[in-house]
C-alpha positions as MATLAB code, in Angstrom:
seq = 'XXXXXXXXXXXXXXXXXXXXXXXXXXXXXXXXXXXXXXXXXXXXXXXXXXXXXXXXXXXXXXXXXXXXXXXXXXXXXXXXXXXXXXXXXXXXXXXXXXXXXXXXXXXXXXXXXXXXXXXXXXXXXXXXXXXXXXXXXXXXXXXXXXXXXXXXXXXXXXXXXXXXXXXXXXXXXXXXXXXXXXXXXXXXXXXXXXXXXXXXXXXXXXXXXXXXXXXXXXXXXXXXXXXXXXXXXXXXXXXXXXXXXXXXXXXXXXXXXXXXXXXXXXXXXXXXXXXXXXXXXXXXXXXXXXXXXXXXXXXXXXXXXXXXXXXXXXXXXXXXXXXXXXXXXXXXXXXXXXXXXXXXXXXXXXXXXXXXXXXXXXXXXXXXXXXXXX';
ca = [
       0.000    0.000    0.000;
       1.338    3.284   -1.231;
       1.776    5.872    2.080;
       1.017    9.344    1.427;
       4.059   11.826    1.783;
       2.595   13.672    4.386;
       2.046   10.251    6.689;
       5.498    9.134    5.671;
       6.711   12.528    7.344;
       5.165   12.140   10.321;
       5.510    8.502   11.597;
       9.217    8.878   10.691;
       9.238   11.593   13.251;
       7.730    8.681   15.422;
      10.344    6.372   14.643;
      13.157    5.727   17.420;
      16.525    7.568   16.421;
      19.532    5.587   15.902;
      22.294    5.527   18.725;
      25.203    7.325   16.426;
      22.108    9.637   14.637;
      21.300   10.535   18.625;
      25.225   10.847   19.798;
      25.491   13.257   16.390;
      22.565   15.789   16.855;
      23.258   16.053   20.749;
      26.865   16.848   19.961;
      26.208   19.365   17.269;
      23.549   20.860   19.562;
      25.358   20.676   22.881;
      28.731   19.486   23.159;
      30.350   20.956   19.967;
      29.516   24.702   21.112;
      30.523   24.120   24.362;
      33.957   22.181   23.714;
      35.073   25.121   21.435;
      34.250   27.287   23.581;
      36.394   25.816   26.565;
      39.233   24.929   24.188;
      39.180   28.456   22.794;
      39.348   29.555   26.550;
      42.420   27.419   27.219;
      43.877   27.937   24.455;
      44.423   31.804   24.585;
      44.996   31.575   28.547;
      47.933   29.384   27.941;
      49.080   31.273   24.915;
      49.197   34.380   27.503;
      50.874   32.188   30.050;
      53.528   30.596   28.117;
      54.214   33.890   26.310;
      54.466   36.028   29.760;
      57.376   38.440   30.172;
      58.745   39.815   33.341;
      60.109   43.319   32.077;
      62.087   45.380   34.391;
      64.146   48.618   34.045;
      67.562   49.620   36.486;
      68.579   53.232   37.306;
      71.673   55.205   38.651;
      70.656   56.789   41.584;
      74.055   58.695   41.998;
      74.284   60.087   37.801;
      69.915   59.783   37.507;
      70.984   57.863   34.109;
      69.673   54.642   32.845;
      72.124   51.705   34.507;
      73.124   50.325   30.563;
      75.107   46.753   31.025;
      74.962   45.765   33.983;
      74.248   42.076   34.738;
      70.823   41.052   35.945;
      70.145   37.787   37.286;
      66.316   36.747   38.077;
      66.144   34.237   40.880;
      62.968   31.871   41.670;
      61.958   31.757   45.128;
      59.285   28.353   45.038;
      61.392   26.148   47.359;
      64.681   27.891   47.635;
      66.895   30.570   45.720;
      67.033   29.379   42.038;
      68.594   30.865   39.233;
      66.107   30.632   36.075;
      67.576   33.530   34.141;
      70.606   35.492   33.352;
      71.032   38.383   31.029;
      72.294   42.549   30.565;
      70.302   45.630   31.124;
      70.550   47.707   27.499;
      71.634   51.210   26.704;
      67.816   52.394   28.350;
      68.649   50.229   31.261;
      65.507   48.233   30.860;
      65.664   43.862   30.442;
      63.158   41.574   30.187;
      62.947   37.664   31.072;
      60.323   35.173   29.450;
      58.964   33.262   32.066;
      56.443   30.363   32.387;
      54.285   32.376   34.212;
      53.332   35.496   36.183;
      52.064   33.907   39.113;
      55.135   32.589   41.146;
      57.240   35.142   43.149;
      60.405   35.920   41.701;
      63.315   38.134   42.938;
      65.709   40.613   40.785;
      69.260   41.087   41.201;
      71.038   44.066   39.317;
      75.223   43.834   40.081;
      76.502   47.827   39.538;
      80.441   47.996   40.178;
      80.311   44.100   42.379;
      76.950   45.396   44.392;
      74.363   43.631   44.236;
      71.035   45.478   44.553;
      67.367   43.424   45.108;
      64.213   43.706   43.880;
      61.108   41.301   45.006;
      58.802   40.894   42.073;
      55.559   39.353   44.065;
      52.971   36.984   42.187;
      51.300   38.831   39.486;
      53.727   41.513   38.809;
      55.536   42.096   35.435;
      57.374   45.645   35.204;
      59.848   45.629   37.910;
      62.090   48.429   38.967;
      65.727   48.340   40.554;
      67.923   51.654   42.151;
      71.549   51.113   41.567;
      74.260   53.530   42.710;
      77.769   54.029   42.125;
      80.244   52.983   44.628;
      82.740   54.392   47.196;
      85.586   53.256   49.599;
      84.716   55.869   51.770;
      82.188   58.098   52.982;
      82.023   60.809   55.515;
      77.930   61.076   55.487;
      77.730   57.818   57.218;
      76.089   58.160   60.872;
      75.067   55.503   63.711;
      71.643   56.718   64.359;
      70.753   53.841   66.430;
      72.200   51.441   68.872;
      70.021   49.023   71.177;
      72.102   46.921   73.491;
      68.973   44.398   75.774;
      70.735   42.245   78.865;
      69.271   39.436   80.491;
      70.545   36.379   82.393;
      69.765   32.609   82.537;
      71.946   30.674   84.515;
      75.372   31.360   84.488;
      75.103   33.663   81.162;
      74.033   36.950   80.351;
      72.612   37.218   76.837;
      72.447   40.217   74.713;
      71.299   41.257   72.150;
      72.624   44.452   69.831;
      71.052   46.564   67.304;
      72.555   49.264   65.416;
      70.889   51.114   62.668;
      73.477   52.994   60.616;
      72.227   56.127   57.916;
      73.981   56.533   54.881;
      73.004   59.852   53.568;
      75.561   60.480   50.677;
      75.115   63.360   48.436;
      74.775   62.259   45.425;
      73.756   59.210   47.149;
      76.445   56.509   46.540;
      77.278   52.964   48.206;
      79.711   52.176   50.446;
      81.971   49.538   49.795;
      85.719   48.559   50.766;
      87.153   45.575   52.807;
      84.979   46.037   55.716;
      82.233   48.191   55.364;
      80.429   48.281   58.566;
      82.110   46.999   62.082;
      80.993   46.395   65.776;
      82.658   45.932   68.747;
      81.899   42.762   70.847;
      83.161   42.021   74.136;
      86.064   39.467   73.731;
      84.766   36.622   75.250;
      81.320   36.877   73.393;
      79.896   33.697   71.912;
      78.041   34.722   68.719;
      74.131   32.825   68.832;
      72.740   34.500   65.870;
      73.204   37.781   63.537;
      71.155   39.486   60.771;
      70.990   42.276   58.077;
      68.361   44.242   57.013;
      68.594   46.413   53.502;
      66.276   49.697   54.063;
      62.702   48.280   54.065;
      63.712   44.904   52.556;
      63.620   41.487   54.445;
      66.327   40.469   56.997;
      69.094   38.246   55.909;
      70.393   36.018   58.266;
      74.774   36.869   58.415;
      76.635   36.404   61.341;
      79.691   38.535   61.898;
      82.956   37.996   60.991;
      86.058   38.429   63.176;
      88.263   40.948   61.849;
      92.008   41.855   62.817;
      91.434   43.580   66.012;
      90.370   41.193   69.310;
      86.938   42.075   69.961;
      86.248   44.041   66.302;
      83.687   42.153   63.648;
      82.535   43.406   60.456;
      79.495   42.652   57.950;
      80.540   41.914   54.183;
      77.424   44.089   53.416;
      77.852   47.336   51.579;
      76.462   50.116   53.111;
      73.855   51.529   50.626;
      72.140   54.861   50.673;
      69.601   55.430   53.255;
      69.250   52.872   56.403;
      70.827   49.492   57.183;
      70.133   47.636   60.291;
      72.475   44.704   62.082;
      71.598   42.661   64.503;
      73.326   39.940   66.421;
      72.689   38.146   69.811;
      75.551   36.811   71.776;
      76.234   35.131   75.533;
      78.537   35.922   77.670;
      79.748   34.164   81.127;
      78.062   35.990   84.212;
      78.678   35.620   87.937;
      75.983   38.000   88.975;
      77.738   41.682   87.163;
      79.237   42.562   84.497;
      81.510   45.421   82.665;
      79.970   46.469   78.859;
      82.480   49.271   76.971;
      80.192   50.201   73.620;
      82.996   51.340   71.208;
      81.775   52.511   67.884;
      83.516   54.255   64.809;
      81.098   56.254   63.923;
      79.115   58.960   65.212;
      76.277   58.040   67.439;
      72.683   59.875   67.728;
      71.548   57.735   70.704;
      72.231   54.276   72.882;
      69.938   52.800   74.468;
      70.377   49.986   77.169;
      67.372   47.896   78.422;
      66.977   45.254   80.691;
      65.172   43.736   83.216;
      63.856   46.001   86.290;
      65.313   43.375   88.529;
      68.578   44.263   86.862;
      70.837   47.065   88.255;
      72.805   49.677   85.777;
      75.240   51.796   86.933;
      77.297   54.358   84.431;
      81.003   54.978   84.686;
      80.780   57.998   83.467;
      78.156   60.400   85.581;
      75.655   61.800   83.605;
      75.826   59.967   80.348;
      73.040   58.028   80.392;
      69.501   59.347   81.785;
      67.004   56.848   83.513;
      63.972   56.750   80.501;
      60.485   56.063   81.352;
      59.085   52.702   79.853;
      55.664   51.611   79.466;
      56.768   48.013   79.507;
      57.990   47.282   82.768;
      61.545   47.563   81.803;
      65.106   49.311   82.992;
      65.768   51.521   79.946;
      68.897   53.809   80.207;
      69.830   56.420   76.782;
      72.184   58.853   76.008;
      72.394   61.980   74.058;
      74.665   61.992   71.409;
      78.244   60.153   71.220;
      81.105   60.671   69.122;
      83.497   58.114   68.293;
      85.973   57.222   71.070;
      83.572   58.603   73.753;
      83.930   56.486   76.758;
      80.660   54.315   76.991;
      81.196   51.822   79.491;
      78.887   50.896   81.962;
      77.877   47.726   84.547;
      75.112   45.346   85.011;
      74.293   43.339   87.896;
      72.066   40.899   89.597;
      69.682   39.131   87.340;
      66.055   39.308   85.629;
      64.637   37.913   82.597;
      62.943   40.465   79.809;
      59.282   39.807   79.319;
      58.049   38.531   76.211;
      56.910   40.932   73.605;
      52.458   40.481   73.109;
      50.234   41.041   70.361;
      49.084   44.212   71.167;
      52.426   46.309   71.945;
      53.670   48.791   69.383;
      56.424   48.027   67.818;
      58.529   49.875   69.343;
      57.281   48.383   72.706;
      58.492   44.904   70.596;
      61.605   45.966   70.311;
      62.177   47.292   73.663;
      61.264   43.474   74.977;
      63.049   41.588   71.987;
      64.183   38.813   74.168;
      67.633   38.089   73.757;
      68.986   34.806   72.132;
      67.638   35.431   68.302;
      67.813   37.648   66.303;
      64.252   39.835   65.922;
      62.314   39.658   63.227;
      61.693   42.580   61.152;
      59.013   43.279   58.176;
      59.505   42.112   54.757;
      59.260   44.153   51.640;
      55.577   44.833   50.987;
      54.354   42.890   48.192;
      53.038   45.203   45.459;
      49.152   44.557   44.219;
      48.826   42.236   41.243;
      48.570   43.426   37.719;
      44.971   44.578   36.958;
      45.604   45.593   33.439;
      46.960   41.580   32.433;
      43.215   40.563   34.871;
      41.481   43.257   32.502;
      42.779   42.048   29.577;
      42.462   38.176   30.484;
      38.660   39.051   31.502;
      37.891   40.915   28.250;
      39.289   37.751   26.405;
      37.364   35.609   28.149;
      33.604   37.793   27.399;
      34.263   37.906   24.243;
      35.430   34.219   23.265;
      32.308   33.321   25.082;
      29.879   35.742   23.530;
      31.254   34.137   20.104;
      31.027   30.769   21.686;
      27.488   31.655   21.725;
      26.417   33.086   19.332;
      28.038   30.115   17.428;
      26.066   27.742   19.755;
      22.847   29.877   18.866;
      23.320   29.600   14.935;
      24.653   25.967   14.771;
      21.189   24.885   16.588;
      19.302   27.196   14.608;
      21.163   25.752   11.515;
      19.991   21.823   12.654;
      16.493   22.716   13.673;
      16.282   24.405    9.577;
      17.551   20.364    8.215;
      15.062   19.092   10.766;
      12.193   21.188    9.313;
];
């Protein structure tokens, strides 16, 4: 019996579809538009990532020129202090390092005349920029503007711990640098526990000091660079229940400052060099005006007492007035810079507008299968 056309139409719409007829249509429908899309999305995200460039740029602080040829080295920080990169800044002083991408934390290292200057580049940062300065064997603008000595006993020891902050203000700024740029004066039968450097606002670097020629005299191998460099170090020394301390220093001196325990007794050599200073923390703090080098310093401690522990709440000057002795204290790292909003804007963007042509081409490939269906 002969159908009619019309009947044949619609009991073939009746008819089961076949399994690779059904896989086809919903994968033209649903799973074509929406694979491209997500492989278009991948795609240009990991063209951006394996294409990302960590640019940088290094200037003279002493001249105010561009720093052209001097070696940069970029370091990787995940699990240690790698070297992925090497290269030369050009006549502008800029470089640039291809990287696998932006989102690890990285550190910079520009070498000007055997110096080595630091820059942190934090996760999501790609312009970097380094101050370099000329160097010097010797400088007359270099001052001690701060010197921290903190006693306290346990047992048969007294530990100590000493902090000296030293200003290099250089004009035009320039770094000093010669056999031994920065020494301290330890009494001789100190027994070094810890020491520490810390770059202007950068993070501390653990160094002890090294004995120099001199009994009693140890220097830092750390140039001194324009602006502020802290040291640090915490020693013991034997104690029978007093002590003598002579602070010598080679440079000049805008204040010391002597805490310890209120338990503890100080008592000057000299009359009148150091003044009794009130302390909000419960502790024995002594200071001076200022001291030139050679000034006599000495003074003695006696009995014993333990420094509290610094808390939560306490300034931080408060913290470093009760830095316990025995490590060195920790100071604040380099701030880490916000991450790159233009590479987020442009990363965004891309991703609208490969999914608004994702689906649009979603929206005409189903309107292009319902037209054979009709």
């Amino acid at each position: 019996m002969k159908i009619p056309k019309r009947r044949q139409a619609n009991l073939s719409a009746r008819l089961p579809v076949a399994p690779s007829e059904k896989y086809r249509c919903w994968g033209q429908i649903r799973l074509s538009p929406v694979l491209a899309a997500v492989l278009v999305l991948c795609l240009g995200v990991n063209v951006l990532a394996t294409a990302a460039t960590l640019k940088g740029t290094a200037k003279n602080g002493t001249t105010g020129k561009p720093a052209a040829g001097d070696e940069v080295v970029l370091l990787s920080l995940d699990g240690g202090m790698t070297e992925i990169g090497r290269g030369q800044t050009d006549a502008s002083g800029r470089f640039r390092f291809t990287v696998a991408d932006l989102q690890a934390q990285r550190l910079v290292r520009v070498v000007h005349q055997g110096v080595a200057y630091l820059r942190l580049a934090p996760p999501g940062v790609n312009l970097v920029e380094v101050q370099i300065y000329d160097v010097a064997r010797k400088l007359d603008e270099v001052t001690a503007t701060r010197y921290v000595q903190r006693f306290q006993t346990e047992g048969d020891t007294l530990q100590v711990i000493e902090e000296i902050t030293v200003r290099n203000a250089s004009d035009p700024p320039r770094t000093l640098m010669n056999e031994r740029p920065f020494e301290i004066h330890l009494p001789p039968e100190a027994q070094i526990v810890a020491g520490g450097v810390q770059i202007g606002g950068g993070q501390r670097l653990r160094s002890n000091p090294i004995p120099g020629g001199e009994k009693g005299w140890y220097y830092f191998p750390f140039p001194l660079r324009p602006g502020h460099t802290r040291f640090a170090v915490a020693y013991r020394l034997p104690y029978g229940g007093e002590a003598v301390i002579e602070p010598n220093i080679r440079y000049p001196l805008e204040q010391l400052s002597v805490v310890l325990p209120k338990s503890m007794k100080f008592e000057a050599r000299t009359p009148g060099m150091f003044q009794p200073m009130p302390s909000k923390t419960g502790t024995n703090m002594q200071i001076t005006a200022a001291v030139k080098p050679g000034q006599p310093l000495a003074f003695r401690v006696s009995r014993r007492g333990t420094l509290s522990a610094p808390q939560g709440g306490q300034s931080q000057a408060q913290r470093s007035e009760t830095a316990r002795p025995g490590s060195v204290p920790e100071v604040p790292s380099e701030p880490a810079r916000p991450p790159d909003r233009l590479r987020w804007l442009i990363l965004g963007g891309l991703a609208v507008i490969l999914t608004a042509g994702a689906v649009g081409a979603a929206r005409a490939g189903t309107r292009k299968l319902r037209g054979k269906r009709l």
